[in-house]
N, C-alpha and C positions, 0 to 999 in steps of 0.2 A: 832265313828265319821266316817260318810263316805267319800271318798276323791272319788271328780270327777276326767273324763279321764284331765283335763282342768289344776288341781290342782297337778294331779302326773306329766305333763310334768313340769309345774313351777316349781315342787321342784327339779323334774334333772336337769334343767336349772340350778339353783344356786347353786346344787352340784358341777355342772361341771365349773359353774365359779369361783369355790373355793373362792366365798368373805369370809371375815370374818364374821362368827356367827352375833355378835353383828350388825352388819352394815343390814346385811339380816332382822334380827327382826325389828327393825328400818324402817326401810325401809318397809316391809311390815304391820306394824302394822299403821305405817300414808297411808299409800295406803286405808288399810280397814277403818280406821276413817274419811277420805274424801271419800267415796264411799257410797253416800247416795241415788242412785239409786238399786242397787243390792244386798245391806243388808238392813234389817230390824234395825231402830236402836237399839231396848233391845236388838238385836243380834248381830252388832257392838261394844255394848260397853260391852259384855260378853265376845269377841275375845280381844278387845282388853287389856282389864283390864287381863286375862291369860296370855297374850304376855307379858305385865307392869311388870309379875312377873318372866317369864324369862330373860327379860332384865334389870332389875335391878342389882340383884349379876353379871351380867356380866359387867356390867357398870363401877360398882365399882372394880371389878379386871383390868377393863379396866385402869383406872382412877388412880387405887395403881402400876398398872407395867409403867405408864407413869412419876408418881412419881418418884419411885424410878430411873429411866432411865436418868432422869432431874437430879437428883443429883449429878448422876456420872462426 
């Protein structure tokens, strides 16, 4: 996979703004799903369906440590 000059300062960018994991995928996976000028869609919904699978088990950890949090 090649990463444009465009694509590596965006990922320093969100390095450096230490969001949470979860919230970055999120947020960039609906950025590329409403971006139907500058992807191709078989190519959108290839990115995004991969992103769907990292953010799911995060989701859900998300989801079990808010749980348990709530309890206390």
């Amino acid at each position: 996979m090649n990463i444009t000059p465009q694509e590596k300062h965006l990922i320093k960018a969100l390095r450096e703004a230490t969001l949470p994991p979860l919230f970055v995928l999120i947020r960039i996976r609906n950025q590329i799903l409403d971006d139907i000028e500058n992807i191709e869609e078989s190519r959108r919904h290839e990115i995004v369906k991969a992103l769907e699978e990292y953010i799911g088990p995060l989701w859900e950890d998300y989801y079990e440590q808010n749980k348990l949090h709530s309890k206390d």
